[in-house]
C-alpha positions, 0 to 999 in steps of 0.5 A: 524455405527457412524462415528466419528467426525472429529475435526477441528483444533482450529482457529488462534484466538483460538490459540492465546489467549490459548498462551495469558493466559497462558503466562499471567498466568506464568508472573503473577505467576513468579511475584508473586512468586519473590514479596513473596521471595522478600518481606520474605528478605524485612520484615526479613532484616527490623526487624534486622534493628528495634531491633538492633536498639531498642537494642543499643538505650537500651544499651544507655541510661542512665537510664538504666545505673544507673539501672544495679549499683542499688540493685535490677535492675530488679524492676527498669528495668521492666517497662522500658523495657516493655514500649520500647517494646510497643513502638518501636513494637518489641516482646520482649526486655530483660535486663540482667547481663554480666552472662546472668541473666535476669533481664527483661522478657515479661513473668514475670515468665522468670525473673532470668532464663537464657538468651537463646542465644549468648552473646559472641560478645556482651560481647566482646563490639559489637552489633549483631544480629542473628535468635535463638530460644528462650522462645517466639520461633524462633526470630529475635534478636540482642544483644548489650553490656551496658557500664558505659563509653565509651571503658569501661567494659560491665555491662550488656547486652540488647536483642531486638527481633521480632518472625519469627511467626511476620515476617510471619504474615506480609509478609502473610498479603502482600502476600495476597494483592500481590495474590488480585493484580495478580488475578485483573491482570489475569482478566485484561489481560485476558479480554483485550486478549479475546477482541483482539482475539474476533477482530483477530478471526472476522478479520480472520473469524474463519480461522486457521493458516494452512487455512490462509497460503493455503489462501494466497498461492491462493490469491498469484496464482490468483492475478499474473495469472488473465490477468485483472489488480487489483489496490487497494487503501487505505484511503490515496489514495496510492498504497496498492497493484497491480498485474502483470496485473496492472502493465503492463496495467498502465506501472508502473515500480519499487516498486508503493506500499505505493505511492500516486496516483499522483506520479504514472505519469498516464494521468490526466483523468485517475488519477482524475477517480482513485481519485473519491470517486463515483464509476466508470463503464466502463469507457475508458481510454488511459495510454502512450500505452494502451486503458483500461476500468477501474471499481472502487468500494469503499469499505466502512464498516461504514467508508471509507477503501478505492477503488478497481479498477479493468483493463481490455485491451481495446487496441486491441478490439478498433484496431479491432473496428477501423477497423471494422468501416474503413471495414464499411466505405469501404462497405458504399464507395462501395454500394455508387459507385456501385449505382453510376456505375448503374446510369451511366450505365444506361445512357450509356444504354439510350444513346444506345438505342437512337442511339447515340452510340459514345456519349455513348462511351464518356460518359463511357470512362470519366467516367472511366478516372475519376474513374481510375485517382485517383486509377493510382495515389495511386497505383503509389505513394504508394506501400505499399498495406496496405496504399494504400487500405486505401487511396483508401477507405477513397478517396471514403468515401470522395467523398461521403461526397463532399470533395476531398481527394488529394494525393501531388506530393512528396507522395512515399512509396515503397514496403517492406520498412515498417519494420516489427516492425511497425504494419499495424494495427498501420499505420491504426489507425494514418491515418484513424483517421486523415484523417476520423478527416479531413473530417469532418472538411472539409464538409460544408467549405466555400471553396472547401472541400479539404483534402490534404494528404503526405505519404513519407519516408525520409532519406532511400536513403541518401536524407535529408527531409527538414521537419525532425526535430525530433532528435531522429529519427534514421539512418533507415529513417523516415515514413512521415504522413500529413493530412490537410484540408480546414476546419476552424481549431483548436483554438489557446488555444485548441491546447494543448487539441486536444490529451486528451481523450474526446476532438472533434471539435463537443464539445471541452469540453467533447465530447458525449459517444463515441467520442474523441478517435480518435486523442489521439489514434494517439498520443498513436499509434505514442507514442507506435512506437517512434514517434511524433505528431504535430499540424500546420496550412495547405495551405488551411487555416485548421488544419494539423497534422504531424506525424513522425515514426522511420523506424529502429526498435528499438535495445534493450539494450545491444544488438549491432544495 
């Protein structure tokens, strides 16, 4: 059995140029049947014009006049008339008595015979023309009355006329021109219609309408459902279009399409990446509030279109990357005490062994003392159980490294205070990037490696700080984070690039893969939460960053706080 094939409905070009030629056709079909009509009236009124002129010029003149009064006016008018008639191109020209006689005739044997015809008018002094049917056939003719004077009697009569055979020669002459020109109009519109379908059918690869709208309807549906964001980019570098995810991951707010790149407000690493006309893999880059990893592509087909840039989240993977580094470090702090306890204990052990007991009982308890110290003094201070793990932890990693890591006086931070709009992860990623930054800076100091660190709340008691100076913090306090070191600090012209993307103490001008992230998440972390941060120089001679964040959660708007 043969299964029938199923017909695919023609493509969208196809349609199209189907349209096209026959719209052509019928333009040039109503043109051409509008010139002919057009051009009948034309060529009819243009030959009423020629004989009834060629008729009074005739009627005119005086020999013919003279001619009518002679004995015999057909003799005198014959050659006469017949050589108007040549030269003015009209058919015939007739000369006759007031009685309708003709004296004149292109047919010699016509001469005597009646004019056929109307004379009335012109008997009565007016010229007029008519279409008759006479001896040559239907003619276009006009009569015209001869008089010996003006305002006299008419004595004889002159008819001009051009056969409607004459006129249709003509106009069939222009018709046929008219025809050659609409058929090279035909061609011509039909080739420069199969041209544009021939690009429109390639751009539409072959697709109908209904293919085209379903297609639209999916690129519709994927773009807004992908979480990943999608930024396309013309020639120009302006905003050809973005998806939801693009929006959110690079906080553009409002109508972004036909805008350039720079006026989109993005950081300046960022939008020299978005602007490079090389391709770009997996590159991290920090907006106001988000790590993103951005891909570019130029799409190019024998000239530059434009780029595809394609974003994806990086925020919390580098939270959890940051925090799987501080677990790191934290296991690190702890292989390196429980090494440390070994070795003590094992002289504890010695000492016993040798029979010095109460020098082993010494040597354990200040042992102890000095461990547990630091310990009693977070513990005391800070409450908050997230910050002070971290404290603990990064004090052992600082130990480790040969800098002490002190807490001052005025460190307090109570249980429950922290609102739950402030993230643990958040308060991590400020503190232990600073204080890892601090570290560093303070290995291998000149004086006592020391990193000093504050960790208070100010005005959720009624007490004013006198280092709050940031008006916008609001009625619910403020969460305090300062962290200095003995290092040798930050330059005087580097201060306004510690926060950009790449910059380390290691290499200020463009850190290694993997380095110069830490103080530009700080800022974003403070950014993302309403806070600050500030750069200054501590007692100890290094750098110190100040860090302030609002306590009360922000109240939407609208809402009464």
């Amino acid at each position: 059995m043969r299964i029938p094939r199923i017909r695919r409905p023609r493509s969208l070009a196809g349609q199209l140029f189907a349209m096209q030629i026959v719209l052509v056709a019928v333009v040039v079909a109503g043109c051409a049947v509008f010139t002919y009509i057009s051009d009948r009236r034309q060529a009819q009124e243009a030959a009423r014009r020629q004989v009834t002129a060629a008729a009074t010029a005739v009627a005119a003149s005086p020999a013919v006049r003279a001619a009518v009064r002679g004995p015999d006016p057909a003799a005198a008018l014959g050659p006469y008339a017949e050589q108007v008639r040549h030269d003015t191109g009209v058919d015939f020209v007739t000369i006759m008595s007031p009685g309708g006689v003709r004296w004149t005739h292109p047919d010699p044997s016509r001469v005597g015979e009646r004019f056929l015809g109307h004379t009335g008018p012109a008997l009565g002094g007016r010229t007029f023309s008519e279409t008759y049917t006479g001896t040559l056939g239907p003619s276009v003719r006009a009569v015209a009355p001869v008089r010996q004077a003006p305002g006299g009697e008419v004595t004889a009569l002159v008819s001009a006329g051009i056969t409607v055979d004459a006129i249709s020669a003509e106009v069939r002459r222009q018709v046929a021109a008219l025809l050659a020109m609409a058929v090279a109009a035909l061609a011509l519109g039909g080739a420069g219609t199969y041209l544009l379908n021939t690009r429109l059918r390639r751009h539409t690869h072959g697709m109908n309408a209904a293919e085209l709208g379903r297609m639209h309807d999916y690129h519709e549906a994927a773009l807004h459902a992908v979480r990943e964001g999608l930024l396309m980019l013309d020639g120009q570098r302006c905003v050809a279009l973005v998806n939801d995810g693009g929006r959110e991951l690079l906080g553009l707010r409002g109508d972004v399409v036909g805008r350039h790149v720079r006026d989109l407000g993005l950081p300046a690493p960022l939008t020299d990446a978005l602007l490079a006309s090389g391709p770009r893999v997996d590159e991290v880059h920090l907006t106001a509030e988000r790590v993103v990893v951005v891909n570019t592509s130029p799409v190019s087909s024998g000239e530059r279109r434009g780029t595809v840039v394609t974003l994806r989240d990086h925020t919390e993977l580098q939270a959890l990357s940051g925090e799987l580094d501080s677990v790191r470090g934290f296991a690190e702090a702890l292989r390196s005490q429980a090494h440390e306890a070994a070795n003590r204990l094992h002289a504890v052990v010695s000492l016993i062994e040798l029979g010095r007991a109460e020098e082993a009982v010494e040597f354990a308890t200040a042992e102890l003392e000095l461990a547990q110290a630091l310990t009693d003094r977070v513990v005391a201070a800070v409450a908050e159980p997230v910050l002070a793990a971290l404290l603990l932890g990064k004090a052992a990693q600082a130990n480790e490294h040969g800098v002490e890591l002190v807490l001052t006086d005025d460190t307090r931070v109570d249980d429950g205070l922290l609102p739950p709009g402030l993230p643990a992860r958040d308060l991590v990623t400020v503190l232990g990037n600073l204080i890892d930054n601090a570290v560093e800076a303070a290995t291998g100091s000149r004086t006592t490696p020391r990193v000093t660190v504050t960790v208070r709340t100010d005005g959720t008691d009624g007490t004013d700080s006198t280092d709050s100076t940031d008006d916008d913090i609001g009625d619910g306090g403020e969460l305090l984070l300062r962290v200095g070191d003995s290092g040798p600090g930050v330059a005087a012209e580097a201060v306004a690039e510690v926060f950009r993307r790449g910059w380390s103490t290691k290499s200020p001008g463009i850190a290694p893969h993997g380095r110069g992230l830490g103080l530009a998440l700080v800022q974003q972390a403070a950014r993302r939460n309403g806070g600050t941060v500030t750069l200054g120089r501590s007692p100890a001679g290094g750098a110190e960053f100040t860090v302030r964040l609002p306590l009360r959660v922000p109240t939407p708007e609208g809402v009464p706080a």
